[in-house]
C-alpha positions as a printed NumPy array, in Angstrom:
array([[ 82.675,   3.684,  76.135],
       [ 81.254,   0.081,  76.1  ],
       [ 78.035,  -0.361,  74.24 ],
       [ 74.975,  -1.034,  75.73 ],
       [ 73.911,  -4.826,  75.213],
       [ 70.686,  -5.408,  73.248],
       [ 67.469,  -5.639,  74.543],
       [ 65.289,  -8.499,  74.142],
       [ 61.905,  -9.483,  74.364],
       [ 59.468, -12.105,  74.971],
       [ 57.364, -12.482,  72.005],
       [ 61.01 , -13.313,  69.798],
       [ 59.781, -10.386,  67.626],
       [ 61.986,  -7.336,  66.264],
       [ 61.21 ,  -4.089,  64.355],
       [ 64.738,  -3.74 ,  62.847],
       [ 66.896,  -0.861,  60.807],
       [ 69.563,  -0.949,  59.232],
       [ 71.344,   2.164,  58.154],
       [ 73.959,   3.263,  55.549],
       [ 77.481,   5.252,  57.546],
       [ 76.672,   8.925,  57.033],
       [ 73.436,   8.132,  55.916],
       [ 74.932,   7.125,  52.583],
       [ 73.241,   5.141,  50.04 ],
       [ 73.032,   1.247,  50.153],
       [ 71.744,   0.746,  46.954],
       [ 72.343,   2.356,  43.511],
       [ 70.53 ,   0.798,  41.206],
       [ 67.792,  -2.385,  41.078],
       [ 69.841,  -5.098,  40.921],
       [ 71.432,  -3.848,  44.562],
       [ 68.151,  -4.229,  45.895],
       [ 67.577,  -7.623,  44.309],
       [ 70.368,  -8.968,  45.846],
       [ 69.974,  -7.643,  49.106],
       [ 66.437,  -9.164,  49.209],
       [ 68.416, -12.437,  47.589],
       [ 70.308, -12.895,  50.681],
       [ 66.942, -11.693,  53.233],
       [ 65.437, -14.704,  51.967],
       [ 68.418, -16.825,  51.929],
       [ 69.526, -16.427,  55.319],
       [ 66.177, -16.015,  56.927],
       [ 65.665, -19.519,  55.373],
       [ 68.427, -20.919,  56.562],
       [ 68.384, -19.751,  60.259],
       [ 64.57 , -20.006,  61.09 ],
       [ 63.904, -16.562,  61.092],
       [ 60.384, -15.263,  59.795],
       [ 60.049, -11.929,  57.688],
       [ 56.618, -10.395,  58.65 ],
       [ 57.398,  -6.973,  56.437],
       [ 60.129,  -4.774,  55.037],
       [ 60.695,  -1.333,  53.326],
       [ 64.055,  -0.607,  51.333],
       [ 64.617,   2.952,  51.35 ],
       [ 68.046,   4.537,  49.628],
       [ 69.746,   4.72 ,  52.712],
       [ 67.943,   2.288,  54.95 ],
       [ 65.994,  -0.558,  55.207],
       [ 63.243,  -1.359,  57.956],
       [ 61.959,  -5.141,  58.608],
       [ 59.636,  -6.732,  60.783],
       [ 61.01 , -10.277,  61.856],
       [ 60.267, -13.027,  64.1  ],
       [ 61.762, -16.159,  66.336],
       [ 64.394, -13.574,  66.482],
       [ 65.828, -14.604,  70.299],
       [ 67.08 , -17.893,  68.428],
       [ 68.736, -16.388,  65.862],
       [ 68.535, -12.3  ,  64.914],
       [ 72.17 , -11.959,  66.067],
       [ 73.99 , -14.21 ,  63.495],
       [ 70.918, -13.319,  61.113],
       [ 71.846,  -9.919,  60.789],
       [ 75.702, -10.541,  60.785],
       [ 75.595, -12.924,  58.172],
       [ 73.214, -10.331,  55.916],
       [ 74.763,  -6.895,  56.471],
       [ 78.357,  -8.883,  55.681],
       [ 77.028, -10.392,  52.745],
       [ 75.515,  -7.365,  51.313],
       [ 78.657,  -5.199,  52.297],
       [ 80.958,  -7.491,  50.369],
       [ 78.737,  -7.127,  47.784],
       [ 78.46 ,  -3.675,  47.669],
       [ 82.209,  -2.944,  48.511],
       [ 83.396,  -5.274,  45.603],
       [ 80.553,  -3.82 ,  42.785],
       [ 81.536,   0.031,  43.241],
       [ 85.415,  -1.037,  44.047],
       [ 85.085,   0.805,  47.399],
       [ 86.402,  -0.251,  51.162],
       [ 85.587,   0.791,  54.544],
       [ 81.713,   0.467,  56.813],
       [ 79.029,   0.312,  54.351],
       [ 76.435,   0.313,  57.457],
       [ 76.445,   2.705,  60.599],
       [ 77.022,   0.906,  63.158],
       [ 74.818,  -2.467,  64.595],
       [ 72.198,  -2.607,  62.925],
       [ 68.82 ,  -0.941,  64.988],
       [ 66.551,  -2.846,  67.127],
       [ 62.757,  -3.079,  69.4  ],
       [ 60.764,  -5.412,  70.985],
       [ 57.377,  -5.648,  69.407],
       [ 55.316,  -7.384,  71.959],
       [ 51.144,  -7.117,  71.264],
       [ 49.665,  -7.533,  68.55 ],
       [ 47.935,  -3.736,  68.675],
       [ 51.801,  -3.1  ,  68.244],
       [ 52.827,  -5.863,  65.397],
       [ 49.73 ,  -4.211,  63.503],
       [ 51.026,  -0.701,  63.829],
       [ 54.713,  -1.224,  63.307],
       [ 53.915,  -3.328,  59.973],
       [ 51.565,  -0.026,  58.789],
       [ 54.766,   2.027,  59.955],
       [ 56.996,   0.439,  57.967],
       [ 54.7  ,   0.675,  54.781],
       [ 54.742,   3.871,  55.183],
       [ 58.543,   5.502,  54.882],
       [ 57.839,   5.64 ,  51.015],
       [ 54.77 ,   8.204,  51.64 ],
       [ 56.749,  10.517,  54.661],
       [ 60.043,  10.02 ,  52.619],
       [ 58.36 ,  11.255,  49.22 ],
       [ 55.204,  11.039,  49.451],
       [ 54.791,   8.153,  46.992],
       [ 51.617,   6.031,  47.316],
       [ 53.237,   3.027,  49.263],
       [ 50.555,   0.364,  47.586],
       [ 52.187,   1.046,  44.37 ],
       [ 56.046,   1.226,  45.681],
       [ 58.315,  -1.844,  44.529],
       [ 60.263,  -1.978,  47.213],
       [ 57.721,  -2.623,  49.79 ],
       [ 56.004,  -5.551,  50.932],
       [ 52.607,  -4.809,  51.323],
       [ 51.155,  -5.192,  47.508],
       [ 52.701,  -8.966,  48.29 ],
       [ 50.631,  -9.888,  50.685],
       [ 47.466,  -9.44 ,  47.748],
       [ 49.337, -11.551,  45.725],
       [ 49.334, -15.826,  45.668],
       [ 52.186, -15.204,  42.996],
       [ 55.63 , -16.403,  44.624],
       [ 58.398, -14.447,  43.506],
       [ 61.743, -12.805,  44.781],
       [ 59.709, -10.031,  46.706],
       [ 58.126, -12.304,  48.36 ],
       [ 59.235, -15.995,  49.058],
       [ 60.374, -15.395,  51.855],
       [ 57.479, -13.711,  53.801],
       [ 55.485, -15.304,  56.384],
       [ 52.376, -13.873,  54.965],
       [ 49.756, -16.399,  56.645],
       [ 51.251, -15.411,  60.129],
       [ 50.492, -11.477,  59.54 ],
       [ 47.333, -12.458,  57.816],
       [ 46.208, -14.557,  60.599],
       [ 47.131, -11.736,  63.513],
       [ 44.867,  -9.343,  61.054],
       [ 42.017, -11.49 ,  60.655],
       [ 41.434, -11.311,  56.572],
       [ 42.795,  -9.95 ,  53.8  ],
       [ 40.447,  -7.087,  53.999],
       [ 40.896,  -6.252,  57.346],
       [ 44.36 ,  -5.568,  56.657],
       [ 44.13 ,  -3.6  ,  53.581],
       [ 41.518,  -1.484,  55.679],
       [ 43.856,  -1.073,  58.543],
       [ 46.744,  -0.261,  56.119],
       [ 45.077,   2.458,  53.758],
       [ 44.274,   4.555,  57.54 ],
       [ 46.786,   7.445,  57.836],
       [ 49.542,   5.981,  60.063],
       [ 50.036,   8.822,  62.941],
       [ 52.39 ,   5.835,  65.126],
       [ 55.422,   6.499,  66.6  ],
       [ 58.327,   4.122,  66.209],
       [ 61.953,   3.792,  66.196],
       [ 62.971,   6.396,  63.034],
       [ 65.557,   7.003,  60.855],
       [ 65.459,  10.071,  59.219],
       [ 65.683,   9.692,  55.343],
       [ 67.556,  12.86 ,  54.733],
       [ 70.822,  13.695,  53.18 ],
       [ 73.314,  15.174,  55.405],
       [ 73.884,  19.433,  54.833],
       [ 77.104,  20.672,  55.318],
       [ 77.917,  23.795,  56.856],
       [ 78.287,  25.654,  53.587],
       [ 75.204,  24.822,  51.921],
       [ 74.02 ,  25.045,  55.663],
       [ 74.938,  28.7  ,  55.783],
       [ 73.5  ,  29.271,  52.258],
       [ 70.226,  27.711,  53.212],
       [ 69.662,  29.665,  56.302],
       [ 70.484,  32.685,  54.802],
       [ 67.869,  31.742,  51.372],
       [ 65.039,  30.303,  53.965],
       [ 65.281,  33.438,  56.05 ],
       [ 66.092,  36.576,  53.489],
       [ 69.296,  37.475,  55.118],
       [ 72.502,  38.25 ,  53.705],
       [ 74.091,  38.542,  57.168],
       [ 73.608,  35.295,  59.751],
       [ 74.007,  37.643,  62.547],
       [ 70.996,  39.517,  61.388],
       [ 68.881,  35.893,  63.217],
       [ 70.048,  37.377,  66.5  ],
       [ 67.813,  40.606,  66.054],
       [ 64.294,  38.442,  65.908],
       [ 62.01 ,  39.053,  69.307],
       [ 61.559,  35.663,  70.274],
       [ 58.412,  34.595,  68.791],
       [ 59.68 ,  35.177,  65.449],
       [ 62.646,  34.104,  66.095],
       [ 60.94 ,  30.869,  67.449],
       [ 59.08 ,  30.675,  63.986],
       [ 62.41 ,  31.104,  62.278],
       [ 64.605,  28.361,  64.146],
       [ 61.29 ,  25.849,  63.375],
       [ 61.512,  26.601,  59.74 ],
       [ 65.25 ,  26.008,  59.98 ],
       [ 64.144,  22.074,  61.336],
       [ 61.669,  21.552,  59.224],
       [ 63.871,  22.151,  56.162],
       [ 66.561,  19.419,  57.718],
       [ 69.05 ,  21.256,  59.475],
       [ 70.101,  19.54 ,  62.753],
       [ 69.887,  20.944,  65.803],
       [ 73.564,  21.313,  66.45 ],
       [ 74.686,  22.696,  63.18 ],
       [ 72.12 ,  25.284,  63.301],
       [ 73.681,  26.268,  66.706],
       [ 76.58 ,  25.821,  65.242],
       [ 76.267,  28.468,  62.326],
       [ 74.056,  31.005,  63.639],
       [ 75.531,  30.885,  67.258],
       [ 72.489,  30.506,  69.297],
       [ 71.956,  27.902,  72.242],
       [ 70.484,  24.242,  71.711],
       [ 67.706,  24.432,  74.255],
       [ 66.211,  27.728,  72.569],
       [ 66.651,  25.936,  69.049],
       [ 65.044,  22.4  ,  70.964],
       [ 62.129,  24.762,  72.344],
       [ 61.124,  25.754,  68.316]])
């Protein structure tokens, strides 16, 4: 099956992701994440492309970039590469370290560049709930800063200043619970089916799996939701407990 070619937009500017295969970890330790941000600033230098805000998660990393129609393409290639030679050669591994192209949308209003930039800011807080004006990783305590440094030399701050009016008024804006929708990446580890069976059976008080299939259907509806909210996908938890996807989807 051919892939489906990349959309584009107007305004040039991107909310991208970029995931680890199997939602595997990309970085390990500090200096991973130092270099990764190394070769963000290097390459966004060299091709022209402007860094508006990122997040580096264990497994992912979101950005916010711009004049990406000119360049995002060989942008990305020549930073994912870097980083997986990087990687590959540090923990004497081989093989993908990222899952697939990397992730991309248009961002095309600035109600939207406001909201994706608070998005973004906030994976630290949904991921584990750590206070995301304190988290290294992320760009937003770099913003309050005139101090030029690694984190963030490369960041177009006077661009997403400008688009928020003052310093204030984006701290304000910021510090609001974010409730916006965007394109995710869940930051969860992936189950397999024999912890899966041992967590069903744990969440639920069951020693049999087949004992699910006595529930009347509003328990059983409250059962299959705590199943979700715990991270079990959809299709393993049909998979284990033998009950259809659109009952599990209606949870």
């Amino acid at each position: 099956m051919s892939r489906k070619n990349r959309k584009y937009g107007k305004s040039g500017i991107y909310h991208i992701i970029i995931r680890g295969n199997d939602k595997q970890n990309i970085f390990y330790d500090e200096n991973d994440r130092f270099h990764l941000l190394n070769r963000l600033s290097k390459y966004a230098r060299e091709l022209n492309i402007q860094v508006f805000a990122y997040c580096l998660m264990n497994n992912h990393v979101h950005m916010l970039i711009g004049n990406g129609n000119f360049g995002m393409s060989k942008f990305m290639l020549k930073l994912n590469t870097s980083y997986s030679m990087y990687f590959n050669r540090k923990y004497e591994r081989c093989g993908h370290l990222f899952q697939g192209r990397y992730l991309s949308e248009t961002i095309e209003d600035t109600v939207s560049f406001k909201e994706v930039i608070r998005y973004i800011f906030y994976n630290p807080v949904k991921a584990w709930h750590q206070d995301f004006t304190t988290y290294k990783w992320c760009s937003y305590k770099h913003f309050l800063s005139d101090k030029e440094s690694i984190f963030n030399n490369f960041l177009d701050k006077q661009t997403v200043l400008n688009i928020f009016e003052s310093k204030n008024s984006f701290i304000n804006f910021n510090k609001l619970y974010s409730t916006d929708i965007f394109m995710e990446y869940e930051n969860k580890p992936l189950i397999n089916d024999e912890r899966g069976l041992i967590l069903i059976k744990k969440l639920l008080k069951i020693n049999n799996i087949s004992s699910i299939k006595k529930y009347d259907s509003k328990i059983l509806k409250n059962k299959l939701s705590l199943l979700r909210r715990n991270g079990l996908p959809v299709n393993q938890i049909s998979r284990l407990t033998g009950i259809s996807r659109h009952i599990i989807l209606l949870s």
